[in-house]
C-alpha positions as CSV (number, residue, x, y, z in Angstrom):
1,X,66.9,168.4,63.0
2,X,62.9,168.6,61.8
3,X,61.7,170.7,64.5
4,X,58.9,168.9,66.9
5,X,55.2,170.9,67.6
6,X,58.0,174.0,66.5
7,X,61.2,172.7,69.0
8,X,63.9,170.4,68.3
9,X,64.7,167.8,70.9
10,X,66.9,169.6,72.8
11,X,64.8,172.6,73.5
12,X,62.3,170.3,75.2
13,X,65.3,168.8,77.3
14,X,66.4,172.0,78.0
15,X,62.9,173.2,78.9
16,X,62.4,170.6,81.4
17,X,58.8,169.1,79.9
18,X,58.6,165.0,80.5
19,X,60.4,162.2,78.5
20,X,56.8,160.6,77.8
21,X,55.7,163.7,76.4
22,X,58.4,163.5,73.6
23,X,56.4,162.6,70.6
24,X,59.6,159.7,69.5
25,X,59.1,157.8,72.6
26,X,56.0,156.2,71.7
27,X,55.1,153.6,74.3
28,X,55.1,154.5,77.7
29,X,51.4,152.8,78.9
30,X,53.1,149.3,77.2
31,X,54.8,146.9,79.5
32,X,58.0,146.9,80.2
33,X,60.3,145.3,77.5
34,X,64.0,144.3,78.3
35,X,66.7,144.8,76.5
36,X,70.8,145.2,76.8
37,X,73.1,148.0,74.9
38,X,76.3,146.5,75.1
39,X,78.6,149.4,75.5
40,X,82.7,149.3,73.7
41,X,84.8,149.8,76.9
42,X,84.7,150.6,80.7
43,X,82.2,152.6,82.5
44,X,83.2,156.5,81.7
45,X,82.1,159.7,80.3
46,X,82.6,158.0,77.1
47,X,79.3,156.7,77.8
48,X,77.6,159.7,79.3
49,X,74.6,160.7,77.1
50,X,73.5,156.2,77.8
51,X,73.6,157.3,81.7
52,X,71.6,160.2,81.2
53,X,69.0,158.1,79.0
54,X,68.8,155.8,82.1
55,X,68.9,158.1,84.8
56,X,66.0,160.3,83.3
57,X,63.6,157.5,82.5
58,X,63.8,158.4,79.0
59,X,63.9,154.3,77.8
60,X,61.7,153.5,81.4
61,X,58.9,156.1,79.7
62,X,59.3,154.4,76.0
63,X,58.1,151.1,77.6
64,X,61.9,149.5,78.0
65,X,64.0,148.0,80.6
66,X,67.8,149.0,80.0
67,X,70.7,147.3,80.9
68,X,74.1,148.9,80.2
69,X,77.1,145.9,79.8
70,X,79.9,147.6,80.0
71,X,82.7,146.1,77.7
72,X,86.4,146.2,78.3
73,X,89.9,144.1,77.0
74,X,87.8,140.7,77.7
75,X,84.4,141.8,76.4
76,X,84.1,142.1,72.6
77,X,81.0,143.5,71.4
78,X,80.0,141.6,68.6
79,X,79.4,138.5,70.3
80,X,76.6,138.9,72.6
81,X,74.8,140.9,69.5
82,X,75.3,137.8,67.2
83,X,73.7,136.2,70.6
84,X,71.1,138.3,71.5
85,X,72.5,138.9,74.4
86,X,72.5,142.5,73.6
87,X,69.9,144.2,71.2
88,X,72.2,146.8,70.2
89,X,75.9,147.0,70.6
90,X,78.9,150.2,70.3
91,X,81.3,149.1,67.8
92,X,83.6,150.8,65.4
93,X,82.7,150.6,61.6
94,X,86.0,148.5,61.2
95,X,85.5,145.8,63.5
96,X,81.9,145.3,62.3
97,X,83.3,145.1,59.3
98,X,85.7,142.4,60.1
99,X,83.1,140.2,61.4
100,X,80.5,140.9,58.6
101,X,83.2,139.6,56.4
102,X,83.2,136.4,59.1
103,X,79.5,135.9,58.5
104,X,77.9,138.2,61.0
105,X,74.7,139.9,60.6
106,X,75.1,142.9,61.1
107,X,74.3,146.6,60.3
108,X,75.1,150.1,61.4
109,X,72.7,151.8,62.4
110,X,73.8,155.1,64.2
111,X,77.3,157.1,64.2
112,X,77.5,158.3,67.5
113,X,81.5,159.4,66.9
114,X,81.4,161.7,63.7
115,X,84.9,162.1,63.8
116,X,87.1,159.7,64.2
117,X,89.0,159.8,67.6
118,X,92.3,158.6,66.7
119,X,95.1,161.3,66.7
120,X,98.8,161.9,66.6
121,X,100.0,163.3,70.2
122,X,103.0,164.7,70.4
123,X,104.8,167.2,73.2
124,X,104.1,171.2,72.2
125,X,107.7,171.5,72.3
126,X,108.2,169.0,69.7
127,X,105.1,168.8,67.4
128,X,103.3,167.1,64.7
129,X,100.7,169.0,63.3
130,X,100.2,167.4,59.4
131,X,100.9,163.8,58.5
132,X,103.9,165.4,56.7
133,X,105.7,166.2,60.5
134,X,105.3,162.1,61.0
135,X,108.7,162.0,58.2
136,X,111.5,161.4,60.5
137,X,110.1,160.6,64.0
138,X,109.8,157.9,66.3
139,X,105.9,157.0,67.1
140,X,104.8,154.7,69.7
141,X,102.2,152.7,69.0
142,X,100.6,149.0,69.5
143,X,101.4,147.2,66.3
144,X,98.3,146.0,65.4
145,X,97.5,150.1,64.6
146,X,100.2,149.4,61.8
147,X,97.4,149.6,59.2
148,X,96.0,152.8,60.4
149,X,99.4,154.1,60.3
150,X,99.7,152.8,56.6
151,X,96.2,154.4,55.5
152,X,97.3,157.6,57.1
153,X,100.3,157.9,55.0
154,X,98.6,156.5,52.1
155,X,95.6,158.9,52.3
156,X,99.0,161.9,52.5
157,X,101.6,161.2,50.1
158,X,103.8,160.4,53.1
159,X,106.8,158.0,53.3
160,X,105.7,155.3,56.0
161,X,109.4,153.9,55.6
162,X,110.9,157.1,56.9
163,X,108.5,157.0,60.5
164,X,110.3,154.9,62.8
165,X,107.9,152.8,64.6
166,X,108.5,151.8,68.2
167,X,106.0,149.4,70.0
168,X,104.9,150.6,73.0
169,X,102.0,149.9,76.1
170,X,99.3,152.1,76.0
171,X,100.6,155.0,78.2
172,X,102.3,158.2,77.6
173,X,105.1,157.3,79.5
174,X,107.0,156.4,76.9
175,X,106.5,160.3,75.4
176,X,106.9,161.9,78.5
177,X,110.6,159.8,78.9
178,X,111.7,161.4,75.8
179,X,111.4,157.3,74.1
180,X,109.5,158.4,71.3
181,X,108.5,161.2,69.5
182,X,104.8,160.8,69.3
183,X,101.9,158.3,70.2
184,X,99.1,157.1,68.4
185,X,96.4,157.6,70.8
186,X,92.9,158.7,71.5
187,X,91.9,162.0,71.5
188,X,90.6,161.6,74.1
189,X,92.3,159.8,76.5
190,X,96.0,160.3,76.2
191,X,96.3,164.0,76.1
192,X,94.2,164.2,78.6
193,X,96.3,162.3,81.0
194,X,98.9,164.6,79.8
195,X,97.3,167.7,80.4
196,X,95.7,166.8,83.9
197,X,99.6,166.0,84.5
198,X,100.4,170.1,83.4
199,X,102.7,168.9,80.5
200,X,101.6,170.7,77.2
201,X,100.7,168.8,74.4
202,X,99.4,168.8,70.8
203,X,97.1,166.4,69.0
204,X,96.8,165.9,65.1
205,X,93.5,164.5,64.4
206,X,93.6,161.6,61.7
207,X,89.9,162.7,60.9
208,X,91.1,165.9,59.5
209,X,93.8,164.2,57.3
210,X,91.4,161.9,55.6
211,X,91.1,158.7,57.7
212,X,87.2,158.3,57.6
213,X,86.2,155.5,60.0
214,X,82.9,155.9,62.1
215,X,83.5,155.3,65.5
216,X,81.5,154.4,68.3
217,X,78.7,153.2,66.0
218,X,75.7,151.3,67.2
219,X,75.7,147.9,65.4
220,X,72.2,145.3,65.7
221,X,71.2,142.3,63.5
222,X,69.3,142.2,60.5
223,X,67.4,139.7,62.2
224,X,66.8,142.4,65.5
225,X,66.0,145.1,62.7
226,X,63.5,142.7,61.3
227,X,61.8,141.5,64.6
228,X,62.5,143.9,67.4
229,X,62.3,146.8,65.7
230,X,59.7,149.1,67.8
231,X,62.5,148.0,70.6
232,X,65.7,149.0,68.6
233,X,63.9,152.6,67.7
234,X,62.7,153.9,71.3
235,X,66.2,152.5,72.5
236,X,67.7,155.0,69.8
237,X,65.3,157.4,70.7
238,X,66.6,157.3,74.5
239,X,70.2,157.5,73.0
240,X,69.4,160.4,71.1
241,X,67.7,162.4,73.9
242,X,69.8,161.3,76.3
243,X,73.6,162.7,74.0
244,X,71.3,165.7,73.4
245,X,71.2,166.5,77.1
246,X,75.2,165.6,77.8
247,X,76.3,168.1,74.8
248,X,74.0,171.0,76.9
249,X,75.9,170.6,79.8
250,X,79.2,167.9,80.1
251,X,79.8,168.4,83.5
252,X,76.9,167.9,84.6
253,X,77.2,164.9,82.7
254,X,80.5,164.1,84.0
255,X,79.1,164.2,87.3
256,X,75.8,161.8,86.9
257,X,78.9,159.3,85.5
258,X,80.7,159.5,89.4
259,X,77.8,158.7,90.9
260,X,76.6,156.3,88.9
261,X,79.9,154.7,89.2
262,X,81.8,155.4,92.4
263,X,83.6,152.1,92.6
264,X,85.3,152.6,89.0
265,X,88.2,154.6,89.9
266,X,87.5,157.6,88.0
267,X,88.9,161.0,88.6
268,X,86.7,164.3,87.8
269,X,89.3,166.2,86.5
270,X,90.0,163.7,84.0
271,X,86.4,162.9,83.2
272,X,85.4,166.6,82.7
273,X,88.4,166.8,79.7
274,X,87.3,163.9,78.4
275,X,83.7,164.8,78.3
276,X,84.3,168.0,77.2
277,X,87.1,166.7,74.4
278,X,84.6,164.3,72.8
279,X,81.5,167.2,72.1
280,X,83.3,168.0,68.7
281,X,84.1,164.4,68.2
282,X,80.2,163.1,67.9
283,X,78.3,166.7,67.1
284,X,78.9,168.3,63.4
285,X,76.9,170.6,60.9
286,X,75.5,167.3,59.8
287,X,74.1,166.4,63.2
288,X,72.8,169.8,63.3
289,X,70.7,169.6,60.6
290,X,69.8,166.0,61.1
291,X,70.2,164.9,64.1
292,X,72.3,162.8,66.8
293,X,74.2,159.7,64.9
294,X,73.0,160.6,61.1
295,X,75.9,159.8,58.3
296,X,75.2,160.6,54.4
297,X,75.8,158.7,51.4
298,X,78.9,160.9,51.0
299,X,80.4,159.9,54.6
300,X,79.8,156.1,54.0
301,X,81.4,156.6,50.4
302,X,84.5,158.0,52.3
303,X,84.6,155.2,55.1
304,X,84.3,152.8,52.1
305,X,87.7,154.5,50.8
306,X,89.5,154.4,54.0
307,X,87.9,150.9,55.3
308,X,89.7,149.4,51.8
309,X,93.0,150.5,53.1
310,X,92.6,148.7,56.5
311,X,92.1,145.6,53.6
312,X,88.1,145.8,55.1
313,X,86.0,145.6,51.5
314,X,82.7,146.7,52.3
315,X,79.6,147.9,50.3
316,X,77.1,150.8,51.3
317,X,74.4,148.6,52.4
318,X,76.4,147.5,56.3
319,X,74.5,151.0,57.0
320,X,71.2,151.2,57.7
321,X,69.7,154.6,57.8
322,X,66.1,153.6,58.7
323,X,66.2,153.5,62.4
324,X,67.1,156.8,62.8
325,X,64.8,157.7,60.0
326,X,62.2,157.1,62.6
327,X,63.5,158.4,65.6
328,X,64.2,161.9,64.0
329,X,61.0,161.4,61.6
């Protein structure tokens, strides 16, 4: 990351000096500008870095008004971004590309996940470590995963025909019974449950077999590119202070999520894995160098490659690199 007056972002976090000294958070003496960031799924860690943006003042200081949605089984993103309900939404590179092919406006703009999170879990005692280990077992899974299942193989040289596939809720129950071999999962949810329940576990990630899909990517509209786009870039700028300041110190982060959110039925054990699980999940050597959310030409070309298999035909131009351009300018 281009270093700022000869510190990076994250020294001034860490040294303590003022969000509206930050040089990327530009309008703090403007009025304040509402906006929404529609978030993928229920209030969690999974979330954290957007708390800490909030609770800091970071977006307050850049001149905006922050709601967080929270999403959830009922509460698909994409809509209220088509509606302006939301300025910016968390999507997955997938479904936004399932709705641009739909019509929808949209582009990605950030890659908060660099890594894929979905993974093979299995018991220790039992493993799968490489696609190869999938040959011969049972895996539970939702069916509508069947196509990441497929790419997997695809992306291996692995027989899909010889996994047995056994439809199952989302829960490691059906592992823990002895129903199934494996689960298609989360990184970081499932094992975690597992582990806070003492039962050892291993996880094969699909990221490092291949399956290239940016996760937990903020999507807006070309239109809200076009016309809001001082708002889009000091919300990003929040977003990247703010995931900055949860990789420093998770459990700290963890612990602005309880008590932000008392009333969602979250335990701190849990949290604190999950936080912790999802630091290598979102930070890289590219992020490093670039800065939170930043993808290459070569890491779009291999979600192209992997998107195809999911029958999702896409074309370099769904991301768009300039918001972030300015943020880490």
């Amino acid at each position: 990351m281009p270093p700022f007056n000869g510190l990076t972002r994250r020294h001034i976090l860490a040294s303590g000096v003022a969000a509206g000294a930050m040089g990327f958070l530009p309008r703090a003496a403007m009025a304040q500008s509402q906006v929404s960031l529609q978030l993928s799924w229920l209030h969690s860690t999974q979330f954290a870095g957007s708390y800490i943006a909030l609770d800091r003042g970071l977006w307050r200081d850049a001149g905006l008004e922050v709601s967080l949605l929270p999403g959830g089984p009922n509460a698909p993103v994409e809509p209220p971004v088509v509606a302006g309900t939301a300025l910016v939404g968390i999507s997955a590179a997938d479904y936004t590309a399932a709705a641009v092919a739909e019509g929808a406006p949209f582009k990605i703009i950030g890659v908060a996940m660099q890594n894929n999170p979905f993974a093979i879990t299995s018991l220790t005692s039992n493993p799968v470590h490489v696609p190869a280990d999938l040959e011969g077992k049972r895996i539970g899974m939702a069916l509508a995963n069947t196509p990441v299942l497929r790419a997997l193989c695809t992306l291996n040289g692995v027989d899909f025909d010889a996994i047995e596939v056994i439809p199952t809720q989302y829960s490691p129950q059906p592992l823990v019974a002895g129903e199934v071999d494996c689960l298609l999962s989360w990184e970081t949810d499932l094992p975690v449950a597992l582990t806070v329940q003492g039962i050892e576990n291993t996880t094969m990630l699909l990221a490092d077999h291949g399956y290239a899909v940016h996760s937990q990517t903020y999507i807006a509209t070309e239109d809200s590119i076009a016309n809001r786009r001082a708002d889009i870039v000091a919300l990003m700028a929040g977003e990247v202070a703010g995931w900055d300041a949860y990789r420093a110190d998770t459990e700290a982060a963890t612990d602005l999520t309880l008590r932000m959110f008392p009333d969602a039925g979250l335990d701190r054990e849990t949290q604190l894995l999950q936080a912790a699980r999802q630091v290598p999940l979102m930070f890289s050597d590219l992020t490093d160098a670039n800065g939170f959310g930043w993808w290459t030409d070569e890491t779009v070309a291999a979600n192209i490659e992997t998107l195809a298999l999911l029958d999702r035909d896409v074309t370099a131009d769904l991301w768009d690199r300039s918001i972030l351009e300015e943020v880490h300018g």
